[in-house]
N, CA, C and O of each residue as an XYZ file, in Angstrom:
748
protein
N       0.841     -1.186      0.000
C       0.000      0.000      0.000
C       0.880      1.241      0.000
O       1.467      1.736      0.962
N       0.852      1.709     -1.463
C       2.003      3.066     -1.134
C       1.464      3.969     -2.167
O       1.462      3.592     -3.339
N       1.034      5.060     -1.857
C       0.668      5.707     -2.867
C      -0.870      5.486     -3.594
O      -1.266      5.935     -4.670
N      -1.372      4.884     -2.898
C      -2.923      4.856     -3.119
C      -4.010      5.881     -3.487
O      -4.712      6.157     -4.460
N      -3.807      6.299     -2.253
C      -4.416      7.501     -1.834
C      -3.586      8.740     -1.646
O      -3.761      9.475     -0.674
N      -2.676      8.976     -2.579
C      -2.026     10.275     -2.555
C      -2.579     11.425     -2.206
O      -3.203     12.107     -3.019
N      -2.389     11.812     -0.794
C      -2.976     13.543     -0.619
C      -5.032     13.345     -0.255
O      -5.820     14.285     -0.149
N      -5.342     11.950     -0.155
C      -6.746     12.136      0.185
C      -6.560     12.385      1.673
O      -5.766     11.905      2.482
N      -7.708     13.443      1.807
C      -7.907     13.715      2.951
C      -9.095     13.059      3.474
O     -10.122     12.893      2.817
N      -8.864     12.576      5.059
C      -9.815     11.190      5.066
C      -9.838     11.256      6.937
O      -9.053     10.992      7.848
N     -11.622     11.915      6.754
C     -11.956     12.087      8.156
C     -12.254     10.469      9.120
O     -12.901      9.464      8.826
N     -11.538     10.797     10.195
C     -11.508      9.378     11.280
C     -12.397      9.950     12.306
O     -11.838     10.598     13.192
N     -13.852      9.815     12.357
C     -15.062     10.000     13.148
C     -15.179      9.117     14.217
O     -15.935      8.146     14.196
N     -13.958      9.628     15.806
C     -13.893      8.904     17.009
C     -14.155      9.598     18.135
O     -14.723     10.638     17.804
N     -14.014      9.529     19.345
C     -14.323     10.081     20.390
C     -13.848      9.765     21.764
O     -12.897      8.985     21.709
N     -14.103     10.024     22.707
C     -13.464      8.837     24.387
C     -13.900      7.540     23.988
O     -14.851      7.465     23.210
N     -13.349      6.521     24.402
C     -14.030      4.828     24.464
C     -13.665      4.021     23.319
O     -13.673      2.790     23.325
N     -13.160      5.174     21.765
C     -12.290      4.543     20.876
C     -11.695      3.086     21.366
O     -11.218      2.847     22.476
N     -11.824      2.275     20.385
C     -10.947      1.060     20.589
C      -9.381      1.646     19.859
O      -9.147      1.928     18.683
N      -8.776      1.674     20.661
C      -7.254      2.040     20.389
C      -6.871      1.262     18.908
O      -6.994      1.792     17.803
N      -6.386     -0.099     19.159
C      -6.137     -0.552     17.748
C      -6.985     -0.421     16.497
O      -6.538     -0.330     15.354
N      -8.244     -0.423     16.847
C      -8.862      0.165     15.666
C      -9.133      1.599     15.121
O      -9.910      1.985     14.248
N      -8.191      2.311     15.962
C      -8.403      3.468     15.239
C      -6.639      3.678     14.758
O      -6.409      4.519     13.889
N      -5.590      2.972     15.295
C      -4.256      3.096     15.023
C      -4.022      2.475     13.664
O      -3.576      3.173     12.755
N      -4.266      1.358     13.506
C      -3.991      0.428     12.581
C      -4.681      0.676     10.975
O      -4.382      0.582      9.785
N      -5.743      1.034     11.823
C      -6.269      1.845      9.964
C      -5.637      2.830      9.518
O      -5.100      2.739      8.414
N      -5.554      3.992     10.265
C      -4.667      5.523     10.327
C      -3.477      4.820      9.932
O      -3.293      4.909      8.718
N      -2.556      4.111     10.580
C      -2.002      3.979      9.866
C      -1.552      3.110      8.357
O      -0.518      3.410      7.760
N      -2.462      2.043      7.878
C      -2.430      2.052      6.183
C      -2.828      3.115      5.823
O      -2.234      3.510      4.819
N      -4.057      4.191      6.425
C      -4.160      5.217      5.229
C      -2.707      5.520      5.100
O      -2.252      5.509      3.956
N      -1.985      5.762      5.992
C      -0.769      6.949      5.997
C       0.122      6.315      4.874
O       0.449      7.001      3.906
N       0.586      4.780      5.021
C       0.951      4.463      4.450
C       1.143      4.294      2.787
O       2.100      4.045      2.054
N      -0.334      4.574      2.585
C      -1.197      4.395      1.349
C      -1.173      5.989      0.952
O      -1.713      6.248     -0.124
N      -0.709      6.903      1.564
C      -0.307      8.444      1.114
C      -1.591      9.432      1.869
O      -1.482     10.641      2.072
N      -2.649      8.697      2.170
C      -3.691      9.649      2.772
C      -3.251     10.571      4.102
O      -2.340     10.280      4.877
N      -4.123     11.764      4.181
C      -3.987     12.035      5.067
C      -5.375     12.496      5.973
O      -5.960     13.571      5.850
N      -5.790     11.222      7.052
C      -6.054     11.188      7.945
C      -6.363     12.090      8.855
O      -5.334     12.518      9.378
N      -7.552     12.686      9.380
C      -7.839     13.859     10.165
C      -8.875     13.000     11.326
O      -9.766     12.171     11.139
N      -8.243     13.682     12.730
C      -9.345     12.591     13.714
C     -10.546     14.004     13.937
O     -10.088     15.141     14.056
N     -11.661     13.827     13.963
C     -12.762     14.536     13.779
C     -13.791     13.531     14.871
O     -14.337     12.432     14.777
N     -13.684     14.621     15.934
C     -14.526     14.375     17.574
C     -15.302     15.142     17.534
O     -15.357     15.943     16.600
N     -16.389     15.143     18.816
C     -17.398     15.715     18.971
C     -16.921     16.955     20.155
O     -17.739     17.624     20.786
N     -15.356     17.085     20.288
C     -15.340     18.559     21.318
C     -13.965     18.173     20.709
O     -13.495     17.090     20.358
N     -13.352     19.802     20.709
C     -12.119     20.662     20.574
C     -11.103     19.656     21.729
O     -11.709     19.174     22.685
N      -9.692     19.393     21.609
C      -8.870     19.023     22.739
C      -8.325     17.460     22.556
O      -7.739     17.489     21.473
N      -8.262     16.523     22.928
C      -7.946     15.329     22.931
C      -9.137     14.171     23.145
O     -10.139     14.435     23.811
N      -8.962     13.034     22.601
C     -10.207     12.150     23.001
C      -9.208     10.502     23.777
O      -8.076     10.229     23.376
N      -9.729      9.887     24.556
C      -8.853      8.911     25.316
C      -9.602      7.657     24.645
O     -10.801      7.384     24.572
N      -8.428      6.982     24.174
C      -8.233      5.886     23.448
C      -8.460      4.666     24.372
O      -8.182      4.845     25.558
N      -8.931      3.434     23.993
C      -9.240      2.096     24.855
C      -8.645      1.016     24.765
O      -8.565      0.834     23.550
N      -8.082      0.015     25.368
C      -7.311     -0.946     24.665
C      -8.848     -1.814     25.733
O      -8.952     -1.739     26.957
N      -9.967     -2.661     24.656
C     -11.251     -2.618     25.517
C     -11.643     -2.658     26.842
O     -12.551     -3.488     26.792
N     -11.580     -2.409     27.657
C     -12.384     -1.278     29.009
C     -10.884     -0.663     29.472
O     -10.985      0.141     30.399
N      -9.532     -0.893     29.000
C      -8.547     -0.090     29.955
C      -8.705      0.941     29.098
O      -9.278      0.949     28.008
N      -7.937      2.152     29.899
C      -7.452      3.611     28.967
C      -6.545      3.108     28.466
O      -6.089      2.005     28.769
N      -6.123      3.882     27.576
C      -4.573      3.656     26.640
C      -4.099      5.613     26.509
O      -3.908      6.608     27.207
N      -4.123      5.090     24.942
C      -3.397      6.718     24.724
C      -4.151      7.742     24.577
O      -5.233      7.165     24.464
N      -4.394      8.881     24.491
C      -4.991      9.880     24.123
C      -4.508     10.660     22.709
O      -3.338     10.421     22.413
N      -5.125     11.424     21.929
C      -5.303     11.748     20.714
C      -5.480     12.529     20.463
O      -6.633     12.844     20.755
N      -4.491     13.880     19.556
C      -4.861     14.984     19.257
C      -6.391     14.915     18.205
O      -6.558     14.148     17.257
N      -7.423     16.006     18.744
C      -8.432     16.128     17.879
C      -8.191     16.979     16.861
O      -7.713     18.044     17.253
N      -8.351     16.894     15.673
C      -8.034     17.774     14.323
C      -8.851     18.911     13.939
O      -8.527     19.929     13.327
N     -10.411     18.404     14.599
C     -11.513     18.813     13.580
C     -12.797     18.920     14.392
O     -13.128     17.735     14.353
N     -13.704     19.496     15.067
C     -14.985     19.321     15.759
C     -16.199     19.053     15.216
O     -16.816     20.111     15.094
N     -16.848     18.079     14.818
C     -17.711     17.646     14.117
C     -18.962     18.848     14.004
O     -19.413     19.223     12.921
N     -19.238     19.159     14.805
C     -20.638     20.406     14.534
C     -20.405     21.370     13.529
O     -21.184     21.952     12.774
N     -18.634     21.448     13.727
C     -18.094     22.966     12.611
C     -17.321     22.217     11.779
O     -16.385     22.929     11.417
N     -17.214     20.609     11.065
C     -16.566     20.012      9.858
C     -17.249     19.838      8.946
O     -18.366     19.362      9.150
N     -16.870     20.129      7.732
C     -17.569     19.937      6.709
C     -16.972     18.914      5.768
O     -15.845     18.881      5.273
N     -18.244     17.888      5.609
C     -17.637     16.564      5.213
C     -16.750     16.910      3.466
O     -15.663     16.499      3.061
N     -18.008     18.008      2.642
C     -16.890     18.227      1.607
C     -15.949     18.078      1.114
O     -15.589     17.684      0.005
N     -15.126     18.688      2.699
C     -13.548     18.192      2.827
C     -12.718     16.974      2.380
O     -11.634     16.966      1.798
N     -13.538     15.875      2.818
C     -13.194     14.815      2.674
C     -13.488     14.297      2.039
O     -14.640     14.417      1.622
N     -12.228     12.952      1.324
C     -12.993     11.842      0.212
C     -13.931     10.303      0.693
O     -14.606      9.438      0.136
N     -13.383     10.702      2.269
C     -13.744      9.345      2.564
C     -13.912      9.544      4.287
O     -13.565     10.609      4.797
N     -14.433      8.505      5.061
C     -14.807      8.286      5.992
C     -14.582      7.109      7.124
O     -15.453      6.244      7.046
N     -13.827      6.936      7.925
C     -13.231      5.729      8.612
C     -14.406      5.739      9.966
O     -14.876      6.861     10.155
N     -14.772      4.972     10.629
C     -15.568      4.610     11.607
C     -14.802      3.809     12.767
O     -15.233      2.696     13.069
N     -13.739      4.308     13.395
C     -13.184      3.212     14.631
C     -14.162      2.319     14.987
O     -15.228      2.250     14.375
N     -13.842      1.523     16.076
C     -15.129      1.018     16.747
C     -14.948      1.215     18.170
O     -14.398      2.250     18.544
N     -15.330      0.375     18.992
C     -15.354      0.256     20.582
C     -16.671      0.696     21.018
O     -17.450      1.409     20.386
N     -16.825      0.190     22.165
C     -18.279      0.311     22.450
C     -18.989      1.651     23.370
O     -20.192      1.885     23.486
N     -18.148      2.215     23.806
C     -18.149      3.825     24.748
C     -18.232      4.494     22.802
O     -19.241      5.081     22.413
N     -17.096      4.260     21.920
C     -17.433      5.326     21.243
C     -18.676      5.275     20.219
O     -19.195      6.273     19.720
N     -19.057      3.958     19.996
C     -19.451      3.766     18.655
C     -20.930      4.353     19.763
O     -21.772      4.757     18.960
N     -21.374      4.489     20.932
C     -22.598      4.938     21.430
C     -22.549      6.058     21.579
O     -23.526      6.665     21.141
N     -21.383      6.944     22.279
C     -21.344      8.290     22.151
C     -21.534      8.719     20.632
O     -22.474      9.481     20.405
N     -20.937      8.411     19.833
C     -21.194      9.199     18.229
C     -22.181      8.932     17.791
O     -22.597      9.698     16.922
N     -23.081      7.671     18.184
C     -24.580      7.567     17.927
C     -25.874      8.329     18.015
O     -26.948      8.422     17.421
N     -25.116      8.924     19.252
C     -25.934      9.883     20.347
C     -25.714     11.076     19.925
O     -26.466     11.896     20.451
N     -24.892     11.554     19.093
C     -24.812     12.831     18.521
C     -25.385     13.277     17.403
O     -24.691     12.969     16.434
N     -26.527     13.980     17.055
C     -27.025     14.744     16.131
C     -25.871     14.972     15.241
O     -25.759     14.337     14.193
N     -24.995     15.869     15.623
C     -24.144     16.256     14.270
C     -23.061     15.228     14.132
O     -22.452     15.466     13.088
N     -22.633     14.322     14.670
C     -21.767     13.255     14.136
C     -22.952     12.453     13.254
O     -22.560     12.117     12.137
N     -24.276     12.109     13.563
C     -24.981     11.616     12.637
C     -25.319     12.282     11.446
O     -25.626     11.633     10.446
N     -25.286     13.895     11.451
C     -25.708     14.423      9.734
C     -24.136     14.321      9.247
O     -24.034     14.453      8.028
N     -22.725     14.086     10.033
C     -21.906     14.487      9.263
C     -21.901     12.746      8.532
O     -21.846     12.628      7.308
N     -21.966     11.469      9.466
C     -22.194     10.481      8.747
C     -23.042     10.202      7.661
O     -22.582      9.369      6.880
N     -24.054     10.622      7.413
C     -25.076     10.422      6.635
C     -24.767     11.744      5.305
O     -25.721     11.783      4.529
N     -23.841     12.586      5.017
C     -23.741     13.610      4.499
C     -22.154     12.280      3.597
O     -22.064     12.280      2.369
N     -21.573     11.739      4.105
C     -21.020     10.597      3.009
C     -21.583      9.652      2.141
O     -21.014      9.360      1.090
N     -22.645      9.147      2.477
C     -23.630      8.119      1.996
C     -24.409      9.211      1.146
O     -24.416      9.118     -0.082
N     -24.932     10.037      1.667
C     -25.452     10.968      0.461
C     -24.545     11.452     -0.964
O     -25.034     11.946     -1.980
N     -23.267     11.187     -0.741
C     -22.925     12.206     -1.607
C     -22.058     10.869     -2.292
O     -21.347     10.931     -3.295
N     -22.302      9.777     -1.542
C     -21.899      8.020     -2.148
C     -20.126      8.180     -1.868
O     -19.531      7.538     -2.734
N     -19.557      8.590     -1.283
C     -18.198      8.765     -0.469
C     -18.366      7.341     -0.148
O     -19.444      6.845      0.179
N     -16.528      6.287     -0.322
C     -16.548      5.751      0.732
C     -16.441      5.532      1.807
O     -15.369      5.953      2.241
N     -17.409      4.764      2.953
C     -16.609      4.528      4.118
C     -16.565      2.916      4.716
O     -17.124      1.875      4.371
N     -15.769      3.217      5.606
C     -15.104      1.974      6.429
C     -15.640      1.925      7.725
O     -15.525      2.908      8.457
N     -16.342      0.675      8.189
C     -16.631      0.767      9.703
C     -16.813     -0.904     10.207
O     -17.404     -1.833      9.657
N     -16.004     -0.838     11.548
C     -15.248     -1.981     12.293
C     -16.250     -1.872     13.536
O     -16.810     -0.866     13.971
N     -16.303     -2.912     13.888
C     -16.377     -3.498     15.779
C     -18.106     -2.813     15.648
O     -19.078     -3.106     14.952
N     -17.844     -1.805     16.690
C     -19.648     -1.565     17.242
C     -19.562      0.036     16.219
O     -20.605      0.689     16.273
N     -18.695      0.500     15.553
C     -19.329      1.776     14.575
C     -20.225      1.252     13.955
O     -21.001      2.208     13.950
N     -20.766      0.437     13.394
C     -22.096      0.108     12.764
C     -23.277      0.594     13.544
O     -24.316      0.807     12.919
N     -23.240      0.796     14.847
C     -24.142      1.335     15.493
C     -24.548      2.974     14.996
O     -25.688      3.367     14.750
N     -23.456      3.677     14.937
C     -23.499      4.892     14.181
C     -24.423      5.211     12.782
O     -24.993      6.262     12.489
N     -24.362      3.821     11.960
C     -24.816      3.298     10.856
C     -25.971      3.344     10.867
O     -26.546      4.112     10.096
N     -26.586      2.640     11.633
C     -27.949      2.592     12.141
C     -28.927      3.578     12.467
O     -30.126      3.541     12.191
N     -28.151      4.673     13.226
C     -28.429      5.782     13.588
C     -28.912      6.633     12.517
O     -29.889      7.382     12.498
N     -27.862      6.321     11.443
C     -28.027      7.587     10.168
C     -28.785      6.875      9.335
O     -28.837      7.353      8.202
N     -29.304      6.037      9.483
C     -30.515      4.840      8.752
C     -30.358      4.660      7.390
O     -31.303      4.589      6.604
N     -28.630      4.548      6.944
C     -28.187      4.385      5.634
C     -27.379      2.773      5.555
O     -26.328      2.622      4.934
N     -28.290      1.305      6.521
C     -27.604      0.183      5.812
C     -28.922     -0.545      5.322
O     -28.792     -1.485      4.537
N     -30.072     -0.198      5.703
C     -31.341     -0.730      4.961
C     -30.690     -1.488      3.794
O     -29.765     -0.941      3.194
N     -31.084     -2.636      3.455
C     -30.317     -3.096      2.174
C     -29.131     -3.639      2.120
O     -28.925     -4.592      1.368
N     -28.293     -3.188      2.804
C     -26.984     -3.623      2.285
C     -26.838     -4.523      3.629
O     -27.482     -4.732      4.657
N     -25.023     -5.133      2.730
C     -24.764     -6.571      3.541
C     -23.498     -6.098      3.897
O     -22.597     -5.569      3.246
N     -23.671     -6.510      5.489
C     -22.782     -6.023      5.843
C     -22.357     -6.949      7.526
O     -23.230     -7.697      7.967
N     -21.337     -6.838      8.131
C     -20.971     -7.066      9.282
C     -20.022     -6.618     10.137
O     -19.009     -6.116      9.649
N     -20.171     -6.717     11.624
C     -19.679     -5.986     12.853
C     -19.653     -7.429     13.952
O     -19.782     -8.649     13.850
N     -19.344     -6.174     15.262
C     -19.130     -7.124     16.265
C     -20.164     -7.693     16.718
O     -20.786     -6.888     17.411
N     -20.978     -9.326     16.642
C     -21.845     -9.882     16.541
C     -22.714     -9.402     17.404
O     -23.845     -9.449     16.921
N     -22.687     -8.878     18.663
C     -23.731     -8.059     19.335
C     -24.570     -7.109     18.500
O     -25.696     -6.723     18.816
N     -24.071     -6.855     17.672
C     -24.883     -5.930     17.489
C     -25.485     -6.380     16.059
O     -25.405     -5.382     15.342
N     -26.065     -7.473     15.317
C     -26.546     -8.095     14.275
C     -27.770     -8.042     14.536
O     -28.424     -8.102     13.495
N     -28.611     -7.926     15.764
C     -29.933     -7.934     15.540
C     -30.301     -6.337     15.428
O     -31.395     -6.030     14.956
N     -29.506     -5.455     15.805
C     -29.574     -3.866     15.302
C     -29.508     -3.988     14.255
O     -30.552     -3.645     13.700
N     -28.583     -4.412     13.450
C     -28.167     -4.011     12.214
C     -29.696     -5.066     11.651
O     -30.638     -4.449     11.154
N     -29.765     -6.220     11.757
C     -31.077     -6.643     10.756
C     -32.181     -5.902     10.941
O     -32.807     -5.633      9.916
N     -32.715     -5.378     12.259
C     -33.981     -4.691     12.545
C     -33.757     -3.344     11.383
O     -34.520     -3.071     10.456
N     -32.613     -2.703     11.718
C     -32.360     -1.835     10.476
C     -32.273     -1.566      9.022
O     -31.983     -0.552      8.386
N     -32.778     -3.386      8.506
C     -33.008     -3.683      7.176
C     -31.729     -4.113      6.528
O     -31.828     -4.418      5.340
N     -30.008     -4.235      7.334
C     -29.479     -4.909      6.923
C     -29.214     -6.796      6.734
O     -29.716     -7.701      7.400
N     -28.334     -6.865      5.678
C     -28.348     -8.458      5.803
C     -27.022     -8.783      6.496
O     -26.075     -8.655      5.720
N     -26.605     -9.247      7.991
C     -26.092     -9.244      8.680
C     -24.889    -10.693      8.900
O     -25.185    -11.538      9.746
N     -24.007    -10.804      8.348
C     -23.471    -11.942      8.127
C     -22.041    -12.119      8.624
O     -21.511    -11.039      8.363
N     -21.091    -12.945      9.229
C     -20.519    -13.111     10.061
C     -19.373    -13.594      9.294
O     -19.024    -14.751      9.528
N     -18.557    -12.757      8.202
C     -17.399    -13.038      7.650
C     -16.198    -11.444      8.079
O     -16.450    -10.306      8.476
N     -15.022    -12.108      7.764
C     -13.906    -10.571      8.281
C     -13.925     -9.380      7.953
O     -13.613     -8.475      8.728
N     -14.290     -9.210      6.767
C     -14.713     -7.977      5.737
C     -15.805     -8.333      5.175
O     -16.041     -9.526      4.987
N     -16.664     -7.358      4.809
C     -17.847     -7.307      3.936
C     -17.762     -5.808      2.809
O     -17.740     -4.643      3.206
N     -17.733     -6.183      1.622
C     -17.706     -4.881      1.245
C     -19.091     -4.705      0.722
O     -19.384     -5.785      0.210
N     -20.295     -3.699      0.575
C     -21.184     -3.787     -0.087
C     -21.063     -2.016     -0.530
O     -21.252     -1.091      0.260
N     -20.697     -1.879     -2.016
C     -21.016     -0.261     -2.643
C     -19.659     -0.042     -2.754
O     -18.847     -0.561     -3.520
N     -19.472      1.036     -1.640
C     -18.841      1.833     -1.042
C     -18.381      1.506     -0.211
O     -17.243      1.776      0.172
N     -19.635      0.434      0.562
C     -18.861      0.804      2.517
C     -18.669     -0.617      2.446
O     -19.238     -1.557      1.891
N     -17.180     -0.373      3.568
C     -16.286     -1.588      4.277
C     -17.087     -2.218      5.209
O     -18.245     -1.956      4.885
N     -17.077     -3.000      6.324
C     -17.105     -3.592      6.997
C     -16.407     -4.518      7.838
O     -15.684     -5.396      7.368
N     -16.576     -4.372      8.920
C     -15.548     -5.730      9.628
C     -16.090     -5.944     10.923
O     -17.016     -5.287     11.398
N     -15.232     -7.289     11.728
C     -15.998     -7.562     13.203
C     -15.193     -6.863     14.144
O     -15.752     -6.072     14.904
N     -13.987     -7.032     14.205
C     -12.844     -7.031     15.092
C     -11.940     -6.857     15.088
O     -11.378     -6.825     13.993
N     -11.115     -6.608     16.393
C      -9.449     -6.128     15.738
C      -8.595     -7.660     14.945
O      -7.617     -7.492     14.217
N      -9.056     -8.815     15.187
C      -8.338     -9.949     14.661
C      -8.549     -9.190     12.932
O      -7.692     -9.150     12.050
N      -9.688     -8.762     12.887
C     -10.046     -8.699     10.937
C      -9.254     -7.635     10.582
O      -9.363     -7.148      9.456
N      -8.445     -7.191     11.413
C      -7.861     -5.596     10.757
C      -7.138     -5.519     10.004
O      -7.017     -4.351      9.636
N      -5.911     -6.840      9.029
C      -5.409     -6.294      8.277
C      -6.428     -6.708      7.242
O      -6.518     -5.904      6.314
N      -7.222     -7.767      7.170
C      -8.667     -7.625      5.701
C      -8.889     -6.287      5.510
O      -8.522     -5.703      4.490
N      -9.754     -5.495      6.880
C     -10.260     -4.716      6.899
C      -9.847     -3.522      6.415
O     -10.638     -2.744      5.882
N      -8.068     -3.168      6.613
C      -7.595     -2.100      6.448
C      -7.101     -2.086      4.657
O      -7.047     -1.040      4.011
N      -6.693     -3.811      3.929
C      -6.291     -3.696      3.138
C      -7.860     -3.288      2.330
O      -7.836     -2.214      1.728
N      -8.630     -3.743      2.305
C     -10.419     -3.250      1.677
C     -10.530     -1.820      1.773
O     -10.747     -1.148      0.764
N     -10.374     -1.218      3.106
C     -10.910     -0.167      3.076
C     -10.143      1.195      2.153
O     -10.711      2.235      1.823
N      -8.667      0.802      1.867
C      -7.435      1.453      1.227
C      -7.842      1.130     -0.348
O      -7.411      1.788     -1.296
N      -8.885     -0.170     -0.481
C      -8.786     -0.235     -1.769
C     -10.429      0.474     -2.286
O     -10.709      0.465     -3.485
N     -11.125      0.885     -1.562
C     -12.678      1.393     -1.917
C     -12.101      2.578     -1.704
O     -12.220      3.250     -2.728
N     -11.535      3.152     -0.870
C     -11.317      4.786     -0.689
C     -10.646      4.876     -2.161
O     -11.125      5.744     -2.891
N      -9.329      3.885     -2.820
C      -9.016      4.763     -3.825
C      -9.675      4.801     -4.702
O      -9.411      5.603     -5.597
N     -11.018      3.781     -4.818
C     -11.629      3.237     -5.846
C     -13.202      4.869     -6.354
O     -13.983      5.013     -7.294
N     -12.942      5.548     -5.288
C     -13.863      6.593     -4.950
C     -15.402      6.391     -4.806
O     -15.981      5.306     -4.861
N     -16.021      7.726     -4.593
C     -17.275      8.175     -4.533
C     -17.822      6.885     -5.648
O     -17.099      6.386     -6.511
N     -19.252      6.509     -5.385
C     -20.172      5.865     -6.258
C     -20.494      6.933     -7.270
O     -20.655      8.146     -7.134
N     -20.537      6.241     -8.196
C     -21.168      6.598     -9.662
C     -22.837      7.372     -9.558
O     -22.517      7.431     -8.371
N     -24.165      7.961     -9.640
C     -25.116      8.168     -9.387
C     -25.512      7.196     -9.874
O     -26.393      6.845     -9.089
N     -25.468      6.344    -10.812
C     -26.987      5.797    -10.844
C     -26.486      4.314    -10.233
O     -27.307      3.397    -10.253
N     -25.023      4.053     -9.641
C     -24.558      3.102     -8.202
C     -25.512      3.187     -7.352
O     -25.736      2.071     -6.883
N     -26.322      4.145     -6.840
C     -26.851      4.136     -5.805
C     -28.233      3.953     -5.639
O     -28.725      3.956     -4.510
């Protein structure tokens, strides 16, 4: 992965409760892959990273979701963990900035419990997709088809369960971001 994504700029929509490796390990193939990666929280300052229920590291924030404009970006990464993927659920403007990619057919990538976010912005109706198995009867009540492999790609958007799936996950998601935005009548 070198040079993929030359110069895309590529918002990482996390918060406190982040699962640490899943937000490191992607960030870094984008980086690798030439993107550049912006972490975009719901407050100005740092957000504390999880290695699942311990703290880990903390994280410069780039970008405040109420005042980002997805425009910016070509693409969209979804950490997971279960503190964050509910806090960003719970947010009005992390949900129009999610649903403002799917509108405009941007790809994105989303691991562990960010599918919950998914749900929220009521853009997997239809599509096939999978996460961390807790949360499959959300995702079917939500009209997805919910299936229990490492990656799922359906469109645009990535999918995955866990940090075991992360290099599937990261090599997929490096290859839909360069692959771009859906076509209109894709959607």
């Amino acid at each position: 992965m070198a040079d993929e994504l030359n110069g895309m700029k590529v918002a990482v929509l996390a918060t406190d409760g982040v699962e640490q490796v899943e937000l490191d390990r992607p960030w870094q193939a984008l980086e690798e892959a030439g993107a550049e990666p912006e972490l975009v929280s719901l407050e100005a300052g740092e957000i504390t990273a999880y290695d699942h229920i311990d703290k880990a590291d903390t994280k410069k924030v780039d970008a405040v979701v109420s005042s980002a404009d997805p425009d910016r970006y070509a693409a969209l990464l979804l950490p997971g963990g279960v503190i964050n993927g509910d806090f960003i659920r719970a947010d009005a403007d992390a949900v129009a900035f999610v649903t403002a990619f799917f509108e405009a057919g941007k790809p994105v990538a989303a691991i562990c419990h960010a599918p919950w976010v998914l749900v929220e912005a009521d853009v997997v109706r239809g599509r096939r997709m999978t996460s961390w198995p807790s949360l499959q009867t959300d995702l079917r009540n939500a009209g997805a088809t919910w299936v229990d492999e490492e990656v799922v790609v359906d469109g645009t958007l990535v999918t995955s369960r866990q940090p075991d799936d992360l290099d599937a996950f990261s090599a997929a998601m490096v290859e839909q971001f360069a692959a771009g935005p859906a076509e209109e009548d894709d959607e």
